[in-house]
N, C-alpha and C positions, 0 to 999 in steps of 0.2 A: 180321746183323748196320746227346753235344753238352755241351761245357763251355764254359763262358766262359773264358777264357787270360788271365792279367797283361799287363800292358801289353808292347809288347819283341815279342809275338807275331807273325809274320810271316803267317802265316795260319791261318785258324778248322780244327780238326779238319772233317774231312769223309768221312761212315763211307757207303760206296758196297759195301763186298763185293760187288767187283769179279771177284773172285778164287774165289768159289765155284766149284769144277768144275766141270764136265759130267757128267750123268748119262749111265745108257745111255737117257732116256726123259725127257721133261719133268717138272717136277712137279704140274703138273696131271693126269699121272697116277696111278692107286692108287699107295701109299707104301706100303714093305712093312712088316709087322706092326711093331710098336714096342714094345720088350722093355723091363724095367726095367735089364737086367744090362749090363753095360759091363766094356769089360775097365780092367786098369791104364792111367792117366793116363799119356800119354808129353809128354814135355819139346814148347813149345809151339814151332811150326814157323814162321816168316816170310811174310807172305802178302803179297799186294798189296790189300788192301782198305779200311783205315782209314787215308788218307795221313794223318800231322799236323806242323805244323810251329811248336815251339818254341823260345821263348828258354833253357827252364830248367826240365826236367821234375826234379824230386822226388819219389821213396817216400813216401806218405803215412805218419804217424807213429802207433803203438800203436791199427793198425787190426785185427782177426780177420776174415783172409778167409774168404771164403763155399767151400764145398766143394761143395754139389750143389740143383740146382733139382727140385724137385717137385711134380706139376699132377696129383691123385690121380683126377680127374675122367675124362684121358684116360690112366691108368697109363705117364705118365711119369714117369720121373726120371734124372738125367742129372747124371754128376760135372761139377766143374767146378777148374780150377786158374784161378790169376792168369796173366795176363798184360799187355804193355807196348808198348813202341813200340821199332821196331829203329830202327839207323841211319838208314837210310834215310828215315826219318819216315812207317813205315807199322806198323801196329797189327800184334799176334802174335795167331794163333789156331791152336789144336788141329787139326793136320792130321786128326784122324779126328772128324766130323763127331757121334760119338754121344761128345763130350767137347765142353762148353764153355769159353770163355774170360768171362773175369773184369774189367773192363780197370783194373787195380789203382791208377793216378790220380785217379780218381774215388772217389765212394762206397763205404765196403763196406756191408751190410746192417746195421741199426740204430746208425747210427750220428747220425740224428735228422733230417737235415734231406739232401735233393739225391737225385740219382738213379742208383742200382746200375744199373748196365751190364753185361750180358749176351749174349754173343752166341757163335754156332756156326754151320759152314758146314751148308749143307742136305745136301751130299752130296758125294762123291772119286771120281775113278774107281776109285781102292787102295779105298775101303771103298761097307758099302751105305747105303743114306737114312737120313739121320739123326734123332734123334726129337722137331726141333726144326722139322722137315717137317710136323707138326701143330700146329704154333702157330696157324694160320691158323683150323684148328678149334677152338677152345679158347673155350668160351662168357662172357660178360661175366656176371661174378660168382663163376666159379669162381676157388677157390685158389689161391694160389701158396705154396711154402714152401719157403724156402731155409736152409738148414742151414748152420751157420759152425763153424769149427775149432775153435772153444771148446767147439760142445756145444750151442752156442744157436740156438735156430731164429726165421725173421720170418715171417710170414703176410701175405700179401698180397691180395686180391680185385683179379681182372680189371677193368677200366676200359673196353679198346678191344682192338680188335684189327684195325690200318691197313694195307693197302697202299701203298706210298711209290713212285713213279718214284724210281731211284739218282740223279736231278741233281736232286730236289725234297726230300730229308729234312732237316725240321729238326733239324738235329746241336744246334744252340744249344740249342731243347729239352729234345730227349733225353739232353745228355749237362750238364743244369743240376747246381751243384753246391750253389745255395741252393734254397728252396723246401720244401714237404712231401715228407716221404722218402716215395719211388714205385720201382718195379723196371721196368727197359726189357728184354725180351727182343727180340733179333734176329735176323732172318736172312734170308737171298735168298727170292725167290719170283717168284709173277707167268709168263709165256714165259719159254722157255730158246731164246734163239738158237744153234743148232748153228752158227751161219759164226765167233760171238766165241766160244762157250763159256761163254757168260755168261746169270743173267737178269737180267729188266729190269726190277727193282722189287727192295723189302724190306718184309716182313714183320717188324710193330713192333708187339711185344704190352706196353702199359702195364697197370700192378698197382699200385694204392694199397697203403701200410699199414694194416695193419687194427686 
């Protein structure tokens, strides 16, 4: 796992997924097979990783959210629900790692212009490595294709695929809501420090429209 804010803002989104588990094993090591099949989408769980702090969030108006991302290159595909910002001013995401979050503020897919936000934790202790554990591999030019609850699908091609230190990611960037519509996937990577539980870096896979 960057938008610009109206004025009133108290501070910028800042997407750290902090909060990704611990695995029993870093992620630099093998990642177990990566299945297309996912079970039902459960209600999205509070996490500590996207703080944000607003004057005045708003439902985007007569948007069709995105339902599942597909990269047919490494037989992924991965449901996805919306998600938002709790109280607390920190972002929701799918407690089971092979379900993404959506961050429903921003962008949904075709909607012309700024950038769909995606993001999933790498992995739970409750569940196994998620299949967003292969973002890292995912070659510049392949596919993307995300499927929205109307029926409609976007295409995308790969751009980049970055490694970020968690106190160096451009949020502003990634989480732009003018600009050529583009698709941000994200998620933890890099070392896993066993003393936090945490790793140290994010994996940030950009996708133009195609």
């Amino acid at each position: 796992m960057p938008h610009r804010f109206s004025a009133g803002v108290a501070l910028l989104l800042v997407l750290t997924l902090t909060a990704c588990a611990g695995p029993t094993r870093p992620v630099g090591a093998e990642p177990s097979p990566i299945t297309s099949t996912a079970p039902p989408a459960p209600a999205p769980t509070p996490t500590i990783q996207v703080p944000v702090a607003s004057a005045a969030l708003t439902e985007p108006v007569a948007v069709v959210p995105p339902i599942s991302v597909r990269i047919e290159a490494l037989g992924i595909e991965v449901p996805v629900i919306p998600v938002g910002v709790e109280s607390d001013s920190f972002m929701e995401l799918p407690e089971d790692p092979a379900i993404a979050g959506w961050y429903r503020f921003g962008p949904a897919p075709g909607t012309g212009s700024g950038n769909t936000v995606i993001s999933a934790h790498i992995d739970s202790p409750r569940y196994p490595i998620g299949p967003f554990a292969a973002l890292r591999d995912v070659p510049v030019g392949a596919e993307v294709s995300v499927a929205s609850a109307d029926g409609s699908s976007v295409r995308y091609a790969v751009e980049s695929v970055t490694y970020y230190a968690k106190t160096e990611l451009p949020v502003d960037e990634l989480f732009a809501r003018g600009g050529p519509p583009a698709l941000v996937l994200i998620t933890c990577g890099g070392e896993f420090d066993s003393a936090t539980g945490r790793y140290r870096d994010n994996v940030v896979l950009i996708a133009r429209s195609m």
